[in-house]
N, C-alpha and C positions, 0 to 999 in steps of 0.2 A: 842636188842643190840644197844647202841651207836652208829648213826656211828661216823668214822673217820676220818678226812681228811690226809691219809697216806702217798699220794704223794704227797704234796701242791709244791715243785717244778718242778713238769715238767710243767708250765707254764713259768720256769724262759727262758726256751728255746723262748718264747713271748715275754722275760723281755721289750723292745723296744718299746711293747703296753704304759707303762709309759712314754717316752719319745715323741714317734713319734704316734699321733691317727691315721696316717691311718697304721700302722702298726697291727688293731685290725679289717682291711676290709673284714678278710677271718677267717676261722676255719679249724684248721686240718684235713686233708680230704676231704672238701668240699669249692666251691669257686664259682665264677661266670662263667656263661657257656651260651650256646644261652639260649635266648628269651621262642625257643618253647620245651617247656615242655611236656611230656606225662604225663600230670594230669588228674583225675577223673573228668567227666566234669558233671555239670546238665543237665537237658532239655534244660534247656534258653543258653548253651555254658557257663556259667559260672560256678568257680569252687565251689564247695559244701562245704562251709566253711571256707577250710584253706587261709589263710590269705598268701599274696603272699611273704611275707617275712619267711614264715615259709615254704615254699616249698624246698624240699629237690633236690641238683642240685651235686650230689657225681659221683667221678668218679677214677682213680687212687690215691694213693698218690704220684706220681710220679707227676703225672700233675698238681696235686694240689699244692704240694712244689712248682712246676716250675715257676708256677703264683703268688703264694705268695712271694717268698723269693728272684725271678727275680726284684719284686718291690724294695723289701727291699737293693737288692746289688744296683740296680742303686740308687738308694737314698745316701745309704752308697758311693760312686763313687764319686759321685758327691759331697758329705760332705769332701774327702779326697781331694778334688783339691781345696776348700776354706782351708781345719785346716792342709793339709799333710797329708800324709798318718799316718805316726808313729804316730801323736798327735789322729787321728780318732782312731784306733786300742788302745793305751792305755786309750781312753776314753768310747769306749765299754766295754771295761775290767772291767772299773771302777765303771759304770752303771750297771754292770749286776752283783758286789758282794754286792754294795751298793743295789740291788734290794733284793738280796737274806738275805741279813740282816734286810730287813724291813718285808720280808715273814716269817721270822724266828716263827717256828714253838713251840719247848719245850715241848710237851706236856709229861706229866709223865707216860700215859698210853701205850704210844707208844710201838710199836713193832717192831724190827729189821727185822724178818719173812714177817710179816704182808708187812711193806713197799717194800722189795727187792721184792715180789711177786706181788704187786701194780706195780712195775717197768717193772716186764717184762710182765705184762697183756699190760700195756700201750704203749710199745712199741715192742712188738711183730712183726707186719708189718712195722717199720720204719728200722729197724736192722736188719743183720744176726749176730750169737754169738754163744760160744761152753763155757758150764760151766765147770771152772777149777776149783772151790772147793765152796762147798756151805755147810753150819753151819746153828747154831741161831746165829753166832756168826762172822760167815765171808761168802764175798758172792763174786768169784774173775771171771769175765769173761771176755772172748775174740772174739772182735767184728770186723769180717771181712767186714762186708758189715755196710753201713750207708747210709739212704738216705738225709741228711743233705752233711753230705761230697761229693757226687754224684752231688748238684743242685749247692754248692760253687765251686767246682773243678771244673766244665765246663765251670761256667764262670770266672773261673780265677781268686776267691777270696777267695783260701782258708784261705789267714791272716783275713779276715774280717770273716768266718766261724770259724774258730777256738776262737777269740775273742766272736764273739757271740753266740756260741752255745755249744766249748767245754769250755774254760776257766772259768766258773762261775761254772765247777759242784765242784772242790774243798769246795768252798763256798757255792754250794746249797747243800752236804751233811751237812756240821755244823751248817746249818743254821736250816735241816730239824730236827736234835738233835744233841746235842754238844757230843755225844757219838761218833757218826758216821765219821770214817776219811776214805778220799778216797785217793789210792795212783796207780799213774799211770805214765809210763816213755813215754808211746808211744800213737798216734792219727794217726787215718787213715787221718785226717786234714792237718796234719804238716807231711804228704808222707810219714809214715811208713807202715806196713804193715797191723795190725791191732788199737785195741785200748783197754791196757789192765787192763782194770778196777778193783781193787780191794778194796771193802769196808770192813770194818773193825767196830764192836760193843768195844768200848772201856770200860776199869775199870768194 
């Protein structure tokens, strides 16, 4: 079987890597952490192989967001007291639909199924959610828990979280196939209660 690239946007939640490189310093789930490692060691004290960039250094995703996106709001913070606030915030907006149109997907094989189940593999541990109607044809759920909304809310940026992580999913479903429309009134972001996602396979 082929494969697919079925979810090609849940990178757009990155999108920020095209703008800012050190925005691409960590990987989901995993980040920098002490020094000392419990690695496989040789005789000689050295390690058997693996290469020290490849050593794996995982530990919550809690902590791991916390380090990574801790950077990114002071950055952001800091961009909003040179351009204002409102100018920074409609320019995330803008960067991250314009990113999601360059990832644009189209492919004619694609799967409505396929993807919506590529979505919740991939974020299983980042979210809590209770499915309110799921089809080949609709897929609509209710996300109580986020840990996106958790590491912006504490530090006090939910307009800078919602910009950059919920606002571009309009534009990363149609980017991901022009079938696909998302429709949604509420975000656990912008201090509702949950976030209520519904996708839709159009024509």
């Amino acid at each position: 079987m082929t494969s697919k690239n079925l979810f090609p946007n849940q990178d757009r939640r990155q999108f920020i890597s095209g703008i800012l490189p050190a925005w691409a310093l960590s990987c989901s789930g995993c980040y920098m952490s002490a020094l000392a490692l419990d690695q496989p060691q040789g005789k000689s004290g050295h390690s058997t192989g693996t290469h020290k960039f490849q050593k794996k250094s995982c530990r919550t995703h809690e902590d791991a967001f916390r380090w990574r996106f801790g950077y990114f709001i002071d950055l952001m913070e800091r961009f909003a007291d040179y351009l204002g606030r409102e100018r920074l915030i409609e320019m995330i907006k803008r960067a991250s639909d314009e990113s999601n149109k360059m990832g644009a997907q189209n492919n004619p094989e694609f799967s409505f199924v396929e993807w919506i189940n590529a979505g919740i593999e991939t974020y299983k541990d980042l979210m809590t959610w209770e499915i309110v109607e799921k089809t080949d044809r609709v897929y609509e759920m209710r996300v109580t828990e986020c840990l996106w909304e958790r590491i912006y809310r504490e530090r006090k940026a939910a307009d800078i979280g919602y910009a950059s992580v919920c606002h571009g999913d309009f534009s990363g479903a149609r980017a991901t196939h022009p079938k696909i429309r998302l429709e949604r009134t509420k975000t656990l972001m912008e201090g509702h209660d949950c976030c209520n996602h519904r996708w839709t396979w159009e024509g």
